[in-house]
Structure formats: structure tokens, C-alpha cells
PAZA-825090 format. One record per atom (N, C-alpha, C): atom name; x, y, z. Coordinates in nm, 2 decimals. Layout:
BEGIN
R name      x      y      z
R   CA      X      Y      Z
...
END
This chain:
BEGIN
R name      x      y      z
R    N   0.19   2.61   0.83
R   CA   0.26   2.48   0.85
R    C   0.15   2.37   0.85
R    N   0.05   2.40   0.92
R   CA  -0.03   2.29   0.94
R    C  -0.09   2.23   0.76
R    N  -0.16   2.34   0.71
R   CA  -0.19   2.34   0.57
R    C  -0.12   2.23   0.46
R    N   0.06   2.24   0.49
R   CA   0.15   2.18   0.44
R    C   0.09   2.06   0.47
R    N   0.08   2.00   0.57
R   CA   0.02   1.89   0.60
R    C  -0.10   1.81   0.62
R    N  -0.17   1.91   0.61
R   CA  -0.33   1.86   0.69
R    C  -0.47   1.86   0.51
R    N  -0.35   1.96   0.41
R   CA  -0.42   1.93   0.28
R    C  -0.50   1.83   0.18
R    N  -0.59   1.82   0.23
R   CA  -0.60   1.69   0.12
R    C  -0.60   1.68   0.00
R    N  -0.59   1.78  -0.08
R   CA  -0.54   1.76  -0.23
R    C  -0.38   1.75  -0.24
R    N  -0.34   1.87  -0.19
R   CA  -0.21   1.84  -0.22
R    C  -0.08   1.81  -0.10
R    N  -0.14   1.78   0.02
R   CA  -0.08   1.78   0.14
R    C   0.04   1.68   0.17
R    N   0.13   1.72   0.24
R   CA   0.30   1.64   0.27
R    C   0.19   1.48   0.36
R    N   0.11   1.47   0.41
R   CA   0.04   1.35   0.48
R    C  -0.05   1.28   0.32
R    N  -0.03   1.35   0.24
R   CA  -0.13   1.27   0.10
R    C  -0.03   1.21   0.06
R    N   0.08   1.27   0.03
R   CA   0.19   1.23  -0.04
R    C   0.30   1.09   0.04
R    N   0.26   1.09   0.19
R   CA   0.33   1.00   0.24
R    C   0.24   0.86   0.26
R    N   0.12   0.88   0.26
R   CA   0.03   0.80   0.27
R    C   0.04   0.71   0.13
R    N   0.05   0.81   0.05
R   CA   0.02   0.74  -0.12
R    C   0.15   0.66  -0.14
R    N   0.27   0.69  -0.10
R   CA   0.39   0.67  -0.12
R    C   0.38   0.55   0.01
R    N   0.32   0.51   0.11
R   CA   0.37   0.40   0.17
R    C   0.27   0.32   0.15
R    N   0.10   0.34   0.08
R   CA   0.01   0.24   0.00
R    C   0.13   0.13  -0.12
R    N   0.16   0.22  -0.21
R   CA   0.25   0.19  -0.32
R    C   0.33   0.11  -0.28
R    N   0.43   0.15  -0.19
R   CA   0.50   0.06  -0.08
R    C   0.45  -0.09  -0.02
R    N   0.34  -0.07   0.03
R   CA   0.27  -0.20   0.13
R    C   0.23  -0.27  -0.05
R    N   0.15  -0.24  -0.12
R   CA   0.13  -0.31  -0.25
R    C   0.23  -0.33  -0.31
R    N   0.32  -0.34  -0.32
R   CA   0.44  -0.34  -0.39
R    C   0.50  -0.46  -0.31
R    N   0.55  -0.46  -0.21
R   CA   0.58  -0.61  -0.09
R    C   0.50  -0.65  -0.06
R    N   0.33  -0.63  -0.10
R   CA   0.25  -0.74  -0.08
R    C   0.23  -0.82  -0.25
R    N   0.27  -0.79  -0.35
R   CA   0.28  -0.82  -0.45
R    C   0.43  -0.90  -0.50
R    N   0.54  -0.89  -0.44
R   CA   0.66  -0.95  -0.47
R    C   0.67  -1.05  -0.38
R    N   0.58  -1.05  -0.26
R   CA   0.59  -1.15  -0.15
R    C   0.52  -1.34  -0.22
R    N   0.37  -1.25  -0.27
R   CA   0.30  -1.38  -0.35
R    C   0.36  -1.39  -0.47
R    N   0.43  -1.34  -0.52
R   CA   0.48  -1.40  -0.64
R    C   0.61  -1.46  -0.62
R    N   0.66  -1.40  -0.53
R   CA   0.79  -1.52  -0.48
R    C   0.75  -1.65  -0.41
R    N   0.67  -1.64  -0.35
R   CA   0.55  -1.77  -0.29
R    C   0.56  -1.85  -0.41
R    N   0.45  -1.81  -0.51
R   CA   0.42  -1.88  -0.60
R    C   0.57  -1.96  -0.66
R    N   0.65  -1.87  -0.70
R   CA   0.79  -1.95  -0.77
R    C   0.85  -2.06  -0.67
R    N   0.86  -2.01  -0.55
R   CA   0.89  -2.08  -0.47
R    C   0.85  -2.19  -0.43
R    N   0.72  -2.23  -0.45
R   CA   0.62  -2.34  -0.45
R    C   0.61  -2.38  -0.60
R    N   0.65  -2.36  -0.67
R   CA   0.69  -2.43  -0.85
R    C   0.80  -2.47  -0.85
R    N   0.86  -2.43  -0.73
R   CA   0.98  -2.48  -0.76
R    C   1.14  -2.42  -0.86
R    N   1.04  -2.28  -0.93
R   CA   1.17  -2.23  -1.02
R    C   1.23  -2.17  -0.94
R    N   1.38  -2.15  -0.96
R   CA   1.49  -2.09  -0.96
R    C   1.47  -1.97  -1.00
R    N   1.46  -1.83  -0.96
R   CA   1.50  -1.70  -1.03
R    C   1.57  -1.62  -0.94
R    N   1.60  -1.60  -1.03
R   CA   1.70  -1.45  -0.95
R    C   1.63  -1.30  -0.96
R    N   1.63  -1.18  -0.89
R   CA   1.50  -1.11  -0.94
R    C   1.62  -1.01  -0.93
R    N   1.61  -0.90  -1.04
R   CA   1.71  -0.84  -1.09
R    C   1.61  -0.66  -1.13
R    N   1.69  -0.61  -1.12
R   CA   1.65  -0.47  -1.11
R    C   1.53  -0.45  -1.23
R    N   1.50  -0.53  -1.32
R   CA   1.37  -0.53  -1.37
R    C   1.30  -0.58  -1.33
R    N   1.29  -0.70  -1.22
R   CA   1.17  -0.72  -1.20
R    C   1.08  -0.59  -1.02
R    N   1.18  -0.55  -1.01
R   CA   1.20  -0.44  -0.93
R    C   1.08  -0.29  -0.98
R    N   1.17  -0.28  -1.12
R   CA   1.11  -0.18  -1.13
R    C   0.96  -0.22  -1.22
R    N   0.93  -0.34  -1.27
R   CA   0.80  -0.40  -1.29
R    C   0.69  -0.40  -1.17
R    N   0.73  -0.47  -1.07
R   CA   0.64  -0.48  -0.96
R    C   0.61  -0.34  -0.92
R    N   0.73  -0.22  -0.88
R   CA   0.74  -0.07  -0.90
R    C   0.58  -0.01  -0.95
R    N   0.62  -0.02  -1.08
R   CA   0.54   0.01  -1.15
R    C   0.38  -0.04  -1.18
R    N   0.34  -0.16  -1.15
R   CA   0.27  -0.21  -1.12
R    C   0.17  -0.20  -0.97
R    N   0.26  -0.18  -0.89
R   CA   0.20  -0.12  -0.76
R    C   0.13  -0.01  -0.80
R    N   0.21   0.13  -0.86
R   CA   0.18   0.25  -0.88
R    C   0.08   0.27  -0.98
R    N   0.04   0.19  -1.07
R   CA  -0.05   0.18  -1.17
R    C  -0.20   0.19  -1.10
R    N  -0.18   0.04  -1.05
R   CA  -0.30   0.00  -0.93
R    C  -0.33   0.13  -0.81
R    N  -0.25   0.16  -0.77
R   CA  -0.29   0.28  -0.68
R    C  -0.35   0.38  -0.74
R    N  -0.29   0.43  -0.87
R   CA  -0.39   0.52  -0.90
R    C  -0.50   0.52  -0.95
R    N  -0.53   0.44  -0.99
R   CA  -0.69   0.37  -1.05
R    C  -0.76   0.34  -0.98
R    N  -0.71   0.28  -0.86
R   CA  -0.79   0.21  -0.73
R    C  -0.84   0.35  -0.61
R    N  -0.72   0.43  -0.63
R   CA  -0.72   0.56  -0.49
R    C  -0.73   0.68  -0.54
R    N  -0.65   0.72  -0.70
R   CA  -0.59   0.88  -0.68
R    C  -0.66   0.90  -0.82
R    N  -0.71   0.83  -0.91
R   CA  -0.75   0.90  -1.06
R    C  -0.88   0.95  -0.98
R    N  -0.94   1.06  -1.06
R   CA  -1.04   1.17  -1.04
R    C  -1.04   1.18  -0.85
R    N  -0.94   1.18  -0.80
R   CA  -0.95   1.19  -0.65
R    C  -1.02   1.13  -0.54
R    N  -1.04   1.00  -0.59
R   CA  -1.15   0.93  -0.54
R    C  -1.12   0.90  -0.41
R    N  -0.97   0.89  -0.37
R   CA  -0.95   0.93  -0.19
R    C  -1.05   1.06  -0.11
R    N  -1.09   1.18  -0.19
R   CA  -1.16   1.24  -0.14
R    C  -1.24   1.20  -0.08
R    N  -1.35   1.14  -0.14
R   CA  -1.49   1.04  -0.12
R    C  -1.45   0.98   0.01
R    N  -1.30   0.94   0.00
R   CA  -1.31   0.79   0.11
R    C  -1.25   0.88   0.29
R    N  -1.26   1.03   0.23
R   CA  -1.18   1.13   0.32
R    C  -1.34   1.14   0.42
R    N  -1.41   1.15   0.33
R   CA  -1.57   1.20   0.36
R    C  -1.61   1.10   0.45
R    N  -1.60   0.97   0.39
R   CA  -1.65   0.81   0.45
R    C  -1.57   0.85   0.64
R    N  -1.45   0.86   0.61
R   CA  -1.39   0.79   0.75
R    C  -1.37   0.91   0.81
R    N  -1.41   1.03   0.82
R   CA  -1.45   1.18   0.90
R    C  -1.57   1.13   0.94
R    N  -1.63   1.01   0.96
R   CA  -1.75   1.02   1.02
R    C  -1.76   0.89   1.14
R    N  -1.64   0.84   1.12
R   CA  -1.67   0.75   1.22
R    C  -1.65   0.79   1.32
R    N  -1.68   0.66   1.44
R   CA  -1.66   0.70   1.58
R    C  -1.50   0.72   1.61
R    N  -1.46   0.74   1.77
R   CA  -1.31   0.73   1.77
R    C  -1.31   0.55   1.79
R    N  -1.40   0.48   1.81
R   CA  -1.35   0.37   1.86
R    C  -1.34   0.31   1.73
R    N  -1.45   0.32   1.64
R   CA  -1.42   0.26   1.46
R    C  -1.27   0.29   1.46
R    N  -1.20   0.42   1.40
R   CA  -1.10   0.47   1.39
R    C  -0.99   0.38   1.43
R    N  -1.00   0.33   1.61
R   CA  -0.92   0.31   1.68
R    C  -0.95   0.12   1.61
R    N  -1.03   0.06   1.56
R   CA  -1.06  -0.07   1.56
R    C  -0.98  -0.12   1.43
R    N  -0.98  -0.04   1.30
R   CA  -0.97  -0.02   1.17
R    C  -0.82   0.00   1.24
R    N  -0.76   0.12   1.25
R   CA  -0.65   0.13   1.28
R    C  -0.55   0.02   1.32
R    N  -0.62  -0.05   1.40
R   CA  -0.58  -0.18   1.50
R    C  -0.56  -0.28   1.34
R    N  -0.68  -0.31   1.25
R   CA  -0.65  -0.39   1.15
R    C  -0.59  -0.36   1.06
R    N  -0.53  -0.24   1.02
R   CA  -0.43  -0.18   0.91
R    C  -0.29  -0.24   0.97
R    N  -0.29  -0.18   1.10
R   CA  -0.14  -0.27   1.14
R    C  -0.13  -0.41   1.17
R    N  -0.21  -0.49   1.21
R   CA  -0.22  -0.63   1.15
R    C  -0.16  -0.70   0.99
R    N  -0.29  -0.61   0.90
R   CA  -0.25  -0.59   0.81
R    C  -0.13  -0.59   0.74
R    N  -0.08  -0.50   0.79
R   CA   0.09  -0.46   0.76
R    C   0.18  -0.50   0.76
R    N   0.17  -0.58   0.93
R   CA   0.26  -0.70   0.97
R    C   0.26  -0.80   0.89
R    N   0.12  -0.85   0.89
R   CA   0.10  -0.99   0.81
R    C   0.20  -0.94   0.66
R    N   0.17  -0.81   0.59
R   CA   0.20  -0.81   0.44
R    C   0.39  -0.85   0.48
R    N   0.49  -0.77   0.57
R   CA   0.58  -0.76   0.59
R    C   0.62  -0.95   0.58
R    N   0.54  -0.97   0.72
R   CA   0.54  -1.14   0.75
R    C   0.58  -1.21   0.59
R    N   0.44  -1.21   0.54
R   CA   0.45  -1.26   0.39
R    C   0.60  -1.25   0.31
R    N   0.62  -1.13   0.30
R   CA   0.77  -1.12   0.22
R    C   0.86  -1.17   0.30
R    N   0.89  -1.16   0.40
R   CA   1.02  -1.25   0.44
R    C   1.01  -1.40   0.44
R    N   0.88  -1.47   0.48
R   CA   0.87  -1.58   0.44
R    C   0.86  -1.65   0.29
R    N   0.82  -1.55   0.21
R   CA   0.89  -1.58   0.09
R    C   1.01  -1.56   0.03
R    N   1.14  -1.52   0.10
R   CA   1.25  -1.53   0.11
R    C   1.31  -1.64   0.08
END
């Protein structure tokens, strides 16, 4: 069971991780582009293609940036070596992070 999880090539925690990066880029990318219209001033209505554009655009970027030749491995290596307090500091600024990205899309509502 643990295996299922704890894998880093193919593990149920790779797959949820990748799947909620995609996610956070994805509403951090429809947030500034609603900004921006919203600050030009256009009118749009955003309709199940621009959905599955930004979609797909998140996921492009993730794998180029994290998953082509498995370059999360490398970054597996990097952060198995910090302290627990780095861990606990970084930690601390990913959910800032997150908030702020959330923050952003509703204020560009």
C-alpha cells in the first residue's frame, strides 16, 4: 500500500501533486488574464473554450517545466535534504502562495 503512494515515478501522491500544480497554474493563469480584460475594460464571456485553452495550457507548461525527462526527480533529490525547519518554512510559503493564487481569481471575478 505504501508503494501505491510513496512512488515517485509512478505513485497515487505524483499523480495528485501533478494534478493540483496544473490546477494552481491553471487559476493562477485565468485569474491574470481576467485582471488584464477587466482592466481594458472588455466585456467577455468565457465559454467552455476558453476553459479548455487555459486547461491545456497549464498542462503543456507543467510538463516542460516539471515532468518531461522526469526532471521532478532531480527536484525529489534537492528537497530530501533539507532541514525539517526549511520544509516547515517553504511549506509555510506554498500555502501563502495558494491563497494569494485563489485570492487573485476571485478578485478577478
Amino acid at each position: 500500500m505504501n508503494r501505491a503512494f510513496d512512488d515517485k515515478n509512478y505513485g497515487l501522491s505524483i499523480m495528485v501533486s501533478g494534478g493540483a500544480l496544473v490546477g494552481i497554474l491553471f487559476i493562477l493563469t485565468m485569474g491574470f488574464v481576467l485582471l488584464i480584460v477587466k482592466a481594458a475594460g472588455i466585456d467577455v464571456v468565457l465559454g467552455p473554450v476558453h476553459f479548455v485553452f487555459f486547461g491545456l495550457l497549464s498542462t503543456v507548461t507543467c510538463y516542460f517545466l516539471v515532468f518531461k525527462k522526469d526532471k521532478y526527480l532531480r527536484y525529489f533529490e534537492y528537497y530530501e535534504k533539507w532541514t525539517e525547519s526549511e520544509k516547515m518554512k517553504y511549506g509555510l510559503f506554498s500555502l501563502i502562495f495558494i491563497i494569494a493564487v485563489i485570492l487573485l481569481f476571485l478578485l478577478s471575478l
